[in-house]
C-alpha positions as CSV (number, residue, x, y, z in Angstrom):
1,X,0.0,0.0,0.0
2,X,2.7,2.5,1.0
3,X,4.5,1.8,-2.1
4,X,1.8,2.6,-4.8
5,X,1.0,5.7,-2.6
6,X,4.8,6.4,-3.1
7,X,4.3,5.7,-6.7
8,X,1.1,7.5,-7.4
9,X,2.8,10.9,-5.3
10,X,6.0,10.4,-7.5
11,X,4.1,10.4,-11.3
12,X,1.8,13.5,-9.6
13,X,4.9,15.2,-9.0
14,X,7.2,14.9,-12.2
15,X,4.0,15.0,-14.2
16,X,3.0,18.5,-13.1
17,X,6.7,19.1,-13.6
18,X,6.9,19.7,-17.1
19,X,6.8,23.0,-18.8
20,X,4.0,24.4,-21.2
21,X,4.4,23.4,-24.5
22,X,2.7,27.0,-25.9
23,X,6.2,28.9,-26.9
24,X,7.4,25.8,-28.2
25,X,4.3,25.1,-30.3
26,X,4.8,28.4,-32.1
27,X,8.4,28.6,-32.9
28,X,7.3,24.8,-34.6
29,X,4.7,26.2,-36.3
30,X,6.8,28.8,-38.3
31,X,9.0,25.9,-39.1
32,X,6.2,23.4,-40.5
33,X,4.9,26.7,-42.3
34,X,7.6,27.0,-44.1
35,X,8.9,23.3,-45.0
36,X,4.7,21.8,-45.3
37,X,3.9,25.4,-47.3
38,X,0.2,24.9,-46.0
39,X,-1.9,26.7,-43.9
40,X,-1.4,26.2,-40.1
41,X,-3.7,27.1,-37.5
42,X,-2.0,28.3,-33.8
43,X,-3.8,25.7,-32.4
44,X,-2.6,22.4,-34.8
45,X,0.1,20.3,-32.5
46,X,3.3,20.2,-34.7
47,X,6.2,17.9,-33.5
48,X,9.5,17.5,-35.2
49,X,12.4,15.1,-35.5
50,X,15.0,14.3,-37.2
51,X,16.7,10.5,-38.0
52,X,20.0,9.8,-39.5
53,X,20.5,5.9,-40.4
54,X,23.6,3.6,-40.5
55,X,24.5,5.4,-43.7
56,X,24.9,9.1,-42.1
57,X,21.6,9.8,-44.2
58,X,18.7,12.2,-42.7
59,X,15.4,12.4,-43.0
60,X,13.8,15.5,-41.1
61,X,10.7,15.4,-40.3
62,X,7.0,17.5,-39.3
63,X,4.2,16.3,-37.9
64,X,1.0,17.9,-38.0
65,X,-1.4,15.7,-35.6
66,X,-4.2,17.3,-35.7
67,X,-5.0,17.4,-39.3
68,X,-3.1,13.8,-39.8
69,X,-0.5,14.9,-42.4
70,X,3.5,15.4,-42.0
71,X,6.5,16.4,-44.4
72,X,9.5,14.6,-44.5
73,X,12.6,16.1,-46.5
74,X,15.2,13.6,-47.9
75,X,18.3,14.8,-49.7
76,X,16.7,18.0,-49.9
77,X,13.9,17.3,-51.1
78,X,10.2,17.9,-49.3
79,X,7.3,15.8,-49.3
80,X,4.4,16.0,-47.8
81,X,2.0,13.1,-46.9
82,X,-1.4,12.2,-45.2
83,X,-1.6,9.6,-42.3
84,X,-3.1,6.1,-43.3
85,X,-5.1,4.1,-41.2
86,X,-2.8,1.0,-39.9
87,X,-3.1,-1.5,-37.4
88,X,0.1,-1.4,-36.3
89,X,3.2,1.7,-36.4
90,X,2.5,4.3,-38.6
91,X,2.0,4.9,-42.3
92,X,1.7,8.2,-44.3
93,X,1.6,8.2,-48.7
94,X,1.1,10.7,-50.9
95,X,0.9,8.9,-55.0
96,X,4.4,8.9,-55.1
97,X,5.9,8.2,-51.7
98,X,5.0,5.8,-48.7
99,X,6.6,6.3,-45.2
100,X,6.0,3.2,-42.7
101,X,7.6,3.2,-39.0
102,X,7.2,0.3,-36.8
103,X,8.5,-0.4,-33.4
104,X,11.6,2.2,-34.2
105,X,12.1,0.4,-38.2
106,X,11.4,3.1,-40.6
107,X,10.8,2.9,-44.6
108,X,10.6,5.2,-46.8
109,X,9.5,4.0,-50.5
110,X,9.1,6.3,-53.5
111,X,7.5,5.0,-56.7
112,X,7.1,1.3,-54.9
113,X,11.0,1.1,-54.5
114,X,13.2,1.8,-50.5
115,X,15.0,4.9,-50.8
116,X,15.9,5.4,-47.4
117,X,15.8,3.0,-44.2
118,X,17.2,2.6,-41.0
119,X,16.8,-0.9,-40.2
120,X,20.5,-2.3,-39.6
């Protein structure tokens, strides 16, 4: 008993310890404006990230989660995507390009064939 009080003061207290994601939301915004070229709203969530592979190759990426759509650039070159509807991981296409990520594997396919991974 004393030990999930322990616990259940301990997650109150680092939970309530985290700072406000509102200054960081906008500086992200002006970033996904400018890479996604589409029309944000101050209240979308946007999150970025960035993943180099084995190879020393980088795909940057934006997510906009409330309208289900992200931009990935590769070797310089932008594309944005909608979210599918998958089971399992994630999934975004566009008619050219199809982005999967499952438990940390991510694919990247353009015209049917893998143009960037980082599964080792």
């Amino acid at each position: 008993m004393k030990s999930t009080l322990l616990a259940m003061v301990c997650l109150f207290i680092f939970s309530c310890n985290t700072k406000s994601g509102k200054d960081l939301q906008t500086t992200e915004i002006q970033t996904f404006t400018l890479t996604a070229r589409e029309k944000i709203k101050s209240s979308d969530s946007i999150m970025h990230r960035s993943v180099t592979n084995n190879t020393g190759n980088t795909i940057e990426q934006s997510y906009n989660l409330t309208n289900a759509t992200a931009v990935f650039k590769v070797n310089g070159e932008s594309i944005p995507v909608k979210q599918d509807t998958v089971a399992s991981g994630i999934q975004y296409s566009n008619d050219r390009y199809l982005y999967k990520e499952h438990r940390g594997n991510i694919e990247l396919y353009k015209d049917g064939r893998l143009v960037w991974d980082n599964i080792k």
